[in-house]
N, CA, C and O of each residue as an XYZ file, in Angstrom:
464
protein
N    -124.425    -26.450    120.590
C    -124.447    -26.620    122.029
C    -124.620    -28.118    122.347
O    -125.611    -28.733    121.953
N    -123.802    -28.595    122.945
C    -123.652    -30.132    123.918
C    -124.929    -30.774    124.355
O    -125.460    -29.717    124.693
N    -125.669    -31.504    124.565
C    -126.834    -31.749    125.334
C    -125.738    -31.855    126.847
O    -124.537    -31.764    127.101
N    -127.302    -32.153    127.731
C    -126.679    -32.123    129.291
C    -126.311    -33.390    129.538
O    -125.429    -33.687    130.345
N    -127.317    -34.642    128.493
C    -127.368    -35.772    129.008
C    -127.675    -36.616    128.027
O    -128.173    -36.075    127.040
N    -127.554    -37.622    127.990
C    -127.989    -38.821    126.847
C    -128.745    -39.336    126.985
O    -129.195    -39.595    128.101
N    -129.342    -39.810    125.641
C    -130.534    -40.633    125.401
C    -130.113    -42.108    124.840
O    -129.446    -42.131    123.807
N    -130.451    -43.280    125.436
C    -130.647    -44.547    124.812
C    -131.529    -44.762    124.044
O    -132.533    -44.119    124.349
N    -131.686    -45.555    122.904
C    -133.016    -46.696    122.573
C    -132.423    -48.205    122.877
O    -131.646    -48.862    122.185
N    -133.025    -48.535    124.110
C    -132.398    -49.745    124.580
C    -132.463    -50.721    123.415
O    -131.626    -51.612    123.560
N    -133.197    -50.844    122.290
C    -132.843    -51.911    121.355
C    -131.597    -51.697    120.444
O    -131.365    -52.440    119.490
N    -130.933    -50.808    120.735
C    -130.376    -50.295    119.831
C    -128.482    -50.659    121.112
O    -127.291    -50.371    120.991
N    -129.015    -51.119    121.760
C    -127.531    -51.280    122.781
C    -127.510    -53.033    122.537
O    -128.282    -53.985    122.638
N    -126.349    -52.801    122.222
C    -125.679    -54.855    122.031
C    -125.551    -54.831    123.447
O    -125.266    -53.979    124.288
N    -126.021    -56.709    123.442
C    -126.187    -57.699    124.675
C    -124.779    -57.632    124.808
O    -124.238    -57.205    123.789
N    -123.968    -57.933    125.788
C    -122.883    -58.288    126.481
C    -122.944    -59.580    127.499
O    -123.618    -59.770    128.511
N    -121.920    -60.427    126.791
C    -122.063    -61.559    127.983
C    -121.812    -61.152    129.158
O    -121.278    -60.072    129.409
N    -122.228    -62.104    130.101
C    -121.570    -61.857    131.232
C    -121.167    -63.205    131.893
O    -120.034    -63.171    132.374
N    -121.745    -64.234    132.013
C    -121.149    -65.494    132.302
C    -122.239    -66.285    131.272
O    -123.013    -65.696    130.518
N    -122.112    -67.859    131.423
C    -122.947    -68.241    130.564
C    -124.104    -68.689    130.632
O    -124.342    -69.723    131.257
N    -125.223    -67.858    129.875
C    -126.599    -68.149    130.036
C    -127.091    -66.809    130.165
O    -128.114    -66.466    129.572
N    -126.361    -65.930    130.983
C    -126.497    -64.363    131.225
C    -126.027    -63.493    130.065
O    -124.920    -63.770    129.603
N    -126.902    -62.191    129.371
C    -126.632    -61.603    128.973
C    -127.358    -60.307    129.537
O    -128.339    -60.335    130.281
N    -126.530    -58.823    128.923
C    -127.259    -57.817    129.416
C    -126.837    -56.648    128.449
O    -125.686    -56.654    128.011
N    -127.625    -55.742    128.129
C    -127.652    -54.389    127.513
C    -126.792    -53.518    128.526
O    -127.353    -53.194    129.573
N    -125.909    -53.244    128.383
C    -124.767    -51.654    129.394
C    -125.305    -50.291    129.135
O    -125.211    -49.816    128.003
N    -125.745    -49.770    129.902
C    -125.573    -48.521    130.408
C    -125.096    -47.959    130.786
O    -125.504    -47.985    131.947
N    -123.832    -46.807    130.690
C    -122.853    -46.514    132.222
C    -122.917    -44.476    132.134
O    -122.886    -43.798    131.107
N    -122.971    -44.192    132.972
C    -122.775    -42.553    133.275
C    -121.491    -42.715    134.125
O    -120.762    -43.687    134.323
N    -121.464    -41.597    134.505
C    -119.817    -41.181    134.961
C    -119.837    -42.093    136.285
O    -118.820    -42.786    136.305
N    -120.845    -42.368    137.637
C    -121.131    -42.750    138.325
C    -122.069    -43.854    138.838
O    -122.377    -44.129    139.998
N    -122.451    -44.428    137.653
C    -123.548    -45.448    137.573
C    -123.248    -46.316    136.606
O    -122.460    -45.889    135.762
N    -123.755    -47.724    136.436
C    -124.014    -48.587    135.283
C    -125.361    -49.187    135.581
O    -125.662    -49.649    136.681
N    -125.937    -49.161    134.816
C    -127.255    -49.865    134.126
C    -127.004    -51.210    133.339
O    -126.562    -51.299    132.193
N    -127.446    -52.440    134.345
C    -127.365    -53.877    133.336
C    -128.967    -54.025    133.514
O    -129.594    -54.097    134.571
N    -129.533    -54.056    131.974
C    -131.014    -55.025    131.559
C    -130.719    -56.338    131.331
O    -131.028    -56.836    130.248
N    -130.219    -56.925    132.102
C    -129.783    -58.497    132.660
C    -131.180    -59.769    132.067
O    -132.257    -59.866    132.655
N    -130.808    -60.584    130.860
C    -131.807    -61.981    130.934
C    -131.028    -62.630    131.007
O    -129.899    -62.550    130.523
N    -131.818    -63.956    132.081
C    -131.046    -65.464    132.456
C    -131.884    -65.947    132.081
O    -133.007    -65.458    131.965
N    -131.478    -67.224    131.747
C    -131.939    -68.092    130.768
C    -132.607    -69.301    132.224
O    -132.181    -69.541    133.354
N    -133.329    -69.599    131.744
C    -133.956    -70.483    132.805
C    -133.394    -71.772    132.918
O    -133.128    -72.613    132.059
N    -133.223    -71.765    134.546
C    -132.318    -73.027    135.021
C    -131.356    -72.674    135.548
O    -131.153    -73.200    136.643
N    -130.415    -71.739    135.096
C    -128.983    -70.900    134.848
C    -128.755    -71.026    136.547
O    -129.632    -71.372    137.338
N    -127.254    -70.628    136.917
C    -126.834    -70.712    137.862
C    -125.547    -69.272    138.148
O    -124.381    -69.627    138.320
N    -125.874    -67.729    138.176
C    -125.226    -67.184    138.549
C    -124.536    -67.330    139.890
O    -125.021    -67.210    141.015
N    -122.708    -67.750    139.345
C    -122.044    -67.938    140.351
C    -121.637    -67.411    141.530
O    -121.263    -66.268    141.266
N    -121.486    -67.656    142.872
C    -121.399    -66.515    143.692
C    -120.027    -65.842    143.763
O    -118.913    -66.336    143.590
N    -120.412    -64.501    144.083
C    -119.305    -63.801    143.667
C    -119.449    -62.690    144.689
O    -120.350    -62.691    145.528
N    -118.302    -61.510    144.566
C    -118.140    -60.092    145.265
C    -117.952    -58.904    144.605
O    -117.062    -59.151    143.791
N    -118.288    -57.722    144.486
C    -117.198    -56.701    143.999
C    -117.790    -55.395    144.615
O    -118.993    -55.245    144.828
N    -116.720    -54.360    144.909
C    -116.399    -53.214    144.854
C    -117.847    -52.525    145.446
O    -117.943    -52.016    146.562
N    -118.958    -52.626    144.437
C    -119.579    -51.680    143.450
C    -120.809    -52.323    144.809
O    -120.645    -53.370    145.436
N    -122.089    -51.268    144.994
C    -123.271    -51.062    145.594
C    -124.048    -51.913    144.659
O    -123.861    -51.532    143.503
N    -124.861    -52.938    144.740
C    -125.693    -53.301    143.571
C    -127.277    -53.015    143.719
O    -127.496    -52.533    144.830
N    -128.072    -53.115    143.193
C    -129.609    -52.277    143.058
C    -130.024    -53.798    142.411
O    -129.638    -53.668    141.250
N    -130.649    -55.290    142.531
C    -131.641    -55.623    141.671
C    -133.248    -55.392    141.450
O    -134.141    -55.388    142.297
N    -133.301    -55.255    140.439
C    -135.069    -54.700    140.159
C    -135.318    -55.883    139.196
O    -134.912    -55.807    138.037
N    -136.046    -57.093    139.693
C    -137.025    -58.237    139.213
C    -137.675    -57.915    139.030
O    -138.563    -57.562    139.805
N    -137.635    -57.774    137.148
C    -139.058    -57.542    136.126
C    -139.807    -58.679    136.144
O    -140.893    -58.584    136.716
N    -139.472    -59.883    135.599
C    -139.916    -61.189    134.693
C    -139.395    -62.155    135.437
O    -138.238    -61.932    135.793
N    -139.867    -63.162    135.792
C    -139.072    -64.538    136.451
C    -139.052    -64.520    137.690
O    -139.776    -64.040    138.562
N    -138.121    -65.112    137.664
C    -137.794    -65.504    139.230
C    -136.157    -65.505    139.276
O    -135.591    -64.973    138.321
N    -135.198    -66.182    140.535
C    -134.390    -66.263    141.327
C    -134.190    -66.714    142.570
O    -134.893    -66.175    143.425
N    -133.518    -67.456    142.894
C    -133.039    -68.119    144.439
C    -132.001    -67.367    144.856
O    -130.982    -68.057    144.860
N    -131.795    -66.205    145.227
C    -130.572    -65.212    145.517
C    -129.979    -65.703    146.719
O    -130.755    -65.820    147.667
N    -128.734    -66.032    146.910
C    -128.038    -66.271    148.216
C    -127.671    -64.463    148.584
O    -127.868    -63.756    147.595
N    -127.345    -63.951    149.426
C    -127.128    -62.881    149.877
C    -126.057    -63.101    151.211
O    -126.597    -63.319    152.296
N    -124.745    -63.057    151.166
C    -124.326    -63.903    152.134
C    -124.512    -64.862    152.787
O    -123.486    -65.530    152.650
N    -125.233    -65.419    153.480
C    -125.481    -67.026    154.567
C    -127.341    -66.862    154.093
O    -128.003    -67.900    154.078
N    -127.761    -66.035    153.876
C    -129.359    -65.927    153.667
C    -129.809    -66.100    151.688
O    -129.422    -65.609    150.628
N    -130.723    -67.005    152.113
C    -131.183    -67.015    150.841
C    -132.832    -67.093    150.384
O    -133.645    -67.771    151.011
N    -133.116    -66.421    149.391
C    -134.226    -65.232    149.258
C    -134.867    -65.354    147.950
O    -134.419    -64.835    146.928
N    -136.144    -66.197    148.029
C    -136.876    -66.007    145.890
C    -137.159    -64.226    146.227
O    -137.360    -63.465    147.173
N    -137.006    -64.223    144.692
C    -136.931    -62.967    144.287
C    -138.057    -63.039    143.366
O    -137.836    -64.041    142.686
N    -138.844    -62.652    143.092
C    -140.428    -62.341    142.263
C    -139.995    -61.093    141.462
O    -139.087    -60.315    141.752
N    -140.930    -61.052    140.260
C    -141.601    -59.884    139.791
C    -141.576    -58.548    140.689
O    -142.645    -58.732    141.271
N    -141.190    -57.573    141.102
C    -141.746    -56.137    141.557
C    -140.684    -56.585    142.734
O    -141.127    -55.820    143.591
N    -139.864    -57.104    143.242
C    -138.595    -57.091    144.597
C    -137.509    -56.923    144.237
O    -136.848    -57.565    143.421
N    -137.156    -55.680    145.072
C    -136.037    -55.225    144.751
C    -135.288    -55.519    145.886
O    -135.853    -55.528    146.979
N    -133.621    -55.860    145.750
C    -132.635    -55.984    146.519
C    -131.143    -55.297    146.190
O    -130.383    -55.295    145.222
N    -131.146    -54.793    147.354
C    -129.961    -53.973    147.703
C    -129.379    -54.684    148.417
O    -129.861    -55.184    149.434
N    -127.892    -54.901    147.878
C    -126.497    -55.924    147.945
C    -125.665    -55.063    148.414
O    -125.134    -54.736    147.352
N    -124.885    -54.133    149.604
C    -124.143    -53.752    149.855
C    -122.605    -53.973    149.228
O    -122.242    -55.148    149.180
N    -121.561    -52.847    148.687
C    -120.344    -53.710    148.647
C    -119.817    -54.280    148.663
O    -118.845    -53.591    148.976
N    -119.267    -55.701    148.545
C    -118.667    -56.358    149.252
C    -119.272    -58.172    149.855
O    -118.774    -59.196    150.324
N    -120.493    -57.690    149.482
C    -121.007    -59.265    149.973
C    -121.316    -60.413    149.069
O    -122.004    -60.109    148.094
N    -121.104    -61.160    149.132
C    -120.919    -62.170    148.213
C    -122.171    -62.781    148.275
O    -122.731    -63.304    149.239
N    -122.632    -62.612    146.816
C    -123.902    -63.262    146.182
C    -123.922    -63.826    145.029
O    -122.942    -63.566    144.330
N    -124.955    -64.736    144.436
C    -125.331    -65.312    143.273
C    -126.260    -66.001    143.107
O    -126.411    -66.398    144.263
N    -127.094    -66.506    142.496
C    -128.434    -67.324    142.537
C    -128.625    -68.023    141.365
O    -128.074    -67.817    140.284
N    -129.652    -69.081    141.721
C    -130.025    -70.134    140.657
C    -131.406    -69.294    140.120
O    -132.342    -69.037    140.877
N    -131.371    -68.929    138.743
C    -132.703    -68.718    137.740
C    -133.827    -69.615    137.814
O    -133.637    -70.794    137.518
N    -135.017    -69.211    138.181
C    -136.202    -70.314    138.522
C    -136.042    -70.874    136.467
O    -135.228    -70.487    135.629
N    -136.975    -71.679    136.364
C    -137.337    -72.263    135.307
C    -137.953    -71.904    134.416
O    -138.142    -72.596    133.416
N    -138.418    -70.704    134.586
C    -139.046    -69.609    133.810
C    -138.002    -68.158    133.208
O    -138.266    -67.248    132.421
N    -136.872    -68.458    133.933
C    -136.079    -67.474    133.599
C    -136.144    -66.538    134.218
O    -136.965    -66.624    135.132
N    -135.224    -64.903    134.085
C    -135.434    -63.955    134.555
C    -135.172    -63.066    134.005
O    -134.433    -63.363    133.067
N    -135.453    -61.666    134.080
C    -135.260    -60.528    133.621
C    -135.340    -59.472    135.032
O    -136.090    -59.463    136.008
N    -134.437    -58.797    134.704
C    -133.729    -57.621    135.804
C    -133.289    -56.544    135.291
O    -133.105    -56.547    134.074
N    -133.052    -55.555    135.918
C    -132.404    -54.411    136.209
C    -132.128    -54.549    137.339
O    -132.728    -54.713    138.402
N    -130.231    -54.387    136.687
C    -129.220    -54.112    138.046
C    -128.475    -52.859    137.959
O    -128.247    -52.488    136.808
N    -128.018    -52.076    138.960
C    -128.045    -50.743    139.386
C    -126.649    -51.137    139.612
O    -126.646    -52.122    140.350
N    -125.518    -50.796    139.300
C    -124.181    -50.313    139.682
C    -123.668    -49.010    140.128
O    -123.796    -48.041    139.380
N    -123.161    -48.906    141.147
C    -122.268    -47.490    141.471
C    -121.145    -47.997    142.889
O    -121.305    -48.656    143.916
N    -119.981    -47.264    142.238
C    -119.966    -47.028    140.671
C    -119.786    -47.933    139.793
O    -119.648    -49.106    140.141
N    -119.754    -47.570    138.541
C    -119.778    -48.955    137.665
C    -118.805    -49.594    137.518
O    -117.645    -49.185    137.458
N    -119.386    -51.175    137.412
C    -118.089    -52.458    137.403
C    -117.162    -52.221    136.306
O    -117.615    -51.910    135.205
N    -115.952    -52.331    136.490
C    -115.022    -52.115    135.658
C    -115.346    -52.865    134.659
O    -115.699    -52.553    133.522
N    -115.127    -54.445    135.429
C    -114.795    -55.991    134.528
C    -116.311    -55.643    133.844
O    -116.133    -56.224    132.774
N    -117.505    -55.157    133.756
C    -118.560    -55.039    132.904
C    -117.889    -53.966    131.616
O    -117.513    -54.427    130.539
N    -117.860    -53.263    131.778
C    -117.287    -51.508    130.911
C    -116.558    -52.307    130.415
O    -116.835    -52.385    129.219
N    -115.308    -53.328    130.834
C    -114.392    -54.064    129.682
C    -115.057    -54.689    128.710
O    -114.965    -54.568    127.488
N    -115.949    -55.581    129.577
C    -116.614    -56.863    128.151
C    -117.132    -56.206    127.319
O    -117.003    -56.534    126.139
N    -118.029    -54.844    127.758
C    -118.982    -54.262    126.779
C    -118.473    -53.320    125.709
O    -119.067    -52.775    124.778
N    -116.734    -53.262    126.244
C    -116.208    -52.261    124.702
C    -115.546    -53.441    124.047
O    -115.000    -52.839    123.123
N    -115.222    -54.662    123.883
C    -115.078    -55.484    123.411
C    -115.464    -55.192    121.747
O    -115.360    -56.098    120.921
């Protein structure tokens, strides 16, 4: 008999680049992707758009998040919800960061790099 659902051991999932300085562990279900996202401190995620609902959950570090025309430090325990479509990216405080980001549905261009 099939299980209903899967189990990870997140050490056990290869990093995937994503631009440079950024890496992240993939997660994806039929309707979701899971990135455990570290930036390297200093780093400069470029601003960008796509498709997909985004979820960030700031474990570790920091962030200067632009969020369209508004821009926002991001701490330990703040979470931000990025609607479709709006163009964001942020500079990594100096301490670096660690995240969980929430995709749905999941980014294509991610699912590519990570079967690489």
């Amino acid at each position: 008999m099939e299980p209903e659902g899967r189990v990870f051991h997140l050490g056990d999932v290869p990093y995937t680049m994503l631009v440079e300085g950024a890496r992240s562990r993939l997660i994806a279900g039929k309707s979701v992707l899971v990135s455990f996202i570290e930036m390297e401190p200093g780093m400069t995620f470029p601003v960008h758009s796509h498709p997909c609902e985004q979820v960030m959950i700031v474990l570790e570090g920091g962030i200067t998040q632009r969020l369209g025309e508004t821009v926002l430090e991001l701490r330990p325990g703040d979470v931000c919800i990025m609607p479709p479509g709006l163009s964001h990216g942020g500079k990594v405080s100096e301490e670096g960061c660690k995240a969980i980001d929430i995709f749905s549905p999941p980014r294509e261009d991610y699912l590519r790099r990570a079967a690489r």
